[in-house]
PALUM-215575 format. One line per 3 residues: number of its first residue (from 1); for each residue x, y, z of C-alpha. Coordinates in nm, 3 decimals, m for minus. Layout:
NUM = X Y Z  ...
//
This chain:
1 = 6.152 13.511 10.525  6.092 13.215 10.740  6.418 12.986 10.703
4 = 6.769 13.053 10.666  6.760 12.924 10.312  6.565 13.188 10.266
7 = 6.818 13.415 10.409  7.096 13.303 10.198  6.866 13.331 9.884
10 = 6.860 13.734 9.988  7.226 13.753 10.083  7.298 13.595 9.746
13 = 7.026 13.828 9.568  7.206 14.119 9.715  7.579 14.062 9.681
16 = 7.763 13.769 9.487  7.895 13.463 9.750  8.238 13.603 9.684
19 = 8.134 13.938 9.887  8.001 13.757 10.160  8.275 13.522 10.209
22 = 8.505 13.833 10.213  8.290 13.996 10.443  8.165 13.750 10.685
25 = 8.572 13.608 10.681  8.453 13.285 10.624  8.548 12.992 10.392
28 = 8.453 13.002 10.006  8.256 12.742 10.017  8.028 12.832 10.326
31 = 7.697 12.943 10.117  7.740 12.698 9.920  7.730 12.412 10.163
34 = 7.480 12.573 10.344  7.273 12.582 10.055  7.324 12.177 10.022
37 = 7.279 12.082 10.413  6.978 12.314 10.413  7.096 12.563 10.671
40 = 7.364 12.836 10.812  7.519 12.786 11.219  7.351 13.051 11.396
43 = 7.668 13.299 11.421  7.663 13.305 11.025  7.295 13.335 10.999
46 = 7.302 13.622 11.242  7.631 13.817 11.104  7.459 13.808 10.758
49 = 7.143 13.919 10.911  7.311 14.204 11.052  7.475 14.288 10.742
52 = 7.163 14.311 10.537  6.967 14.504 10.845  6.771 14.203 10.962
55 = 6.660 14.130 11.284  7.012 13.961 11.380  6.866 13.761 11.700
58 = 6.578 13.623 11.554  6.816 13.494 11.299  7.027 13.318 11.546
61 = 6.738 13.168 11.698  6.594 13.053 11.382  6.916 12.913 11.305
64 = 6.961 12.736 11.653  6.598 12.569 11.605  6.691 12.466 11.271
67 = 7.002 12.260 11.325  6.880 12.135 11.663  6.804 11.738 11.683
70 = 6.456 11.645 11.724  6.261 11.619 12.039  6.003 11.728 12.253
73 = 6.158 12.058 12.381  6.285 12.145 11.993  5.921 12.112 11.913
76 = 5.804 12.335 12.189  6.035 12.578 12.123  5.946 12.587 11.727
79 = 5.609 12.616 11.773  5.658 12.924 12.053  5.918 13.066 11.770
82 = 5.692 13.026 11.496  5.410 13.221 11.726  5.619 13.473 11.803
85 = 5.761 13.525 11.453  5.439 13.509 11.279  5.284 13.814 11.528
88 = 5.553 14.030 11.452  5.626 14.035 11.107
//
């Protein structure tokens, strides 16, 4: 898994939305809009991680890169992720 789409595709695999709004605490609609804006905040991304045994702060990261606004350093800072990521699968 690469993207935090990808992420709530396996949350939602594993357990219906209605378990992980219960169990995050979080609002019924939450997966569902994530699903539509085409990402989770980090703190969502990395409490699901945790729950499912991922790697809970390279979730948070990939979720920070994500929703961050374009520019030079976000670039950077993907590409170094992406190296990083991709050597340690």
């Amino acid at each position: 898994m690469q993207t935090t789409q990808e992420l709530v595709a396996k949350a939602l695999d594993t357990h219906p939305a209605p378990y992980w709004h219960k169990a995050l605490g979080v609002n019924r609609n939450l997966l569902h809009n994530a699903k539509a804006q085409g990402g989770l905040s980090p703190s969502v991304a990395g409490a699901i991680a945790l729950e499912l045994g991922e790697d809970w702060q390279a979730w948070v990261i990939t979720a920070a890169l994500e929703s961050a606004k374009q520019s030079a350093c976000t670039e950077r800072m993907r590409g170094v992720w992406r190296k990083r990521r991709d050597s340690n699968p």
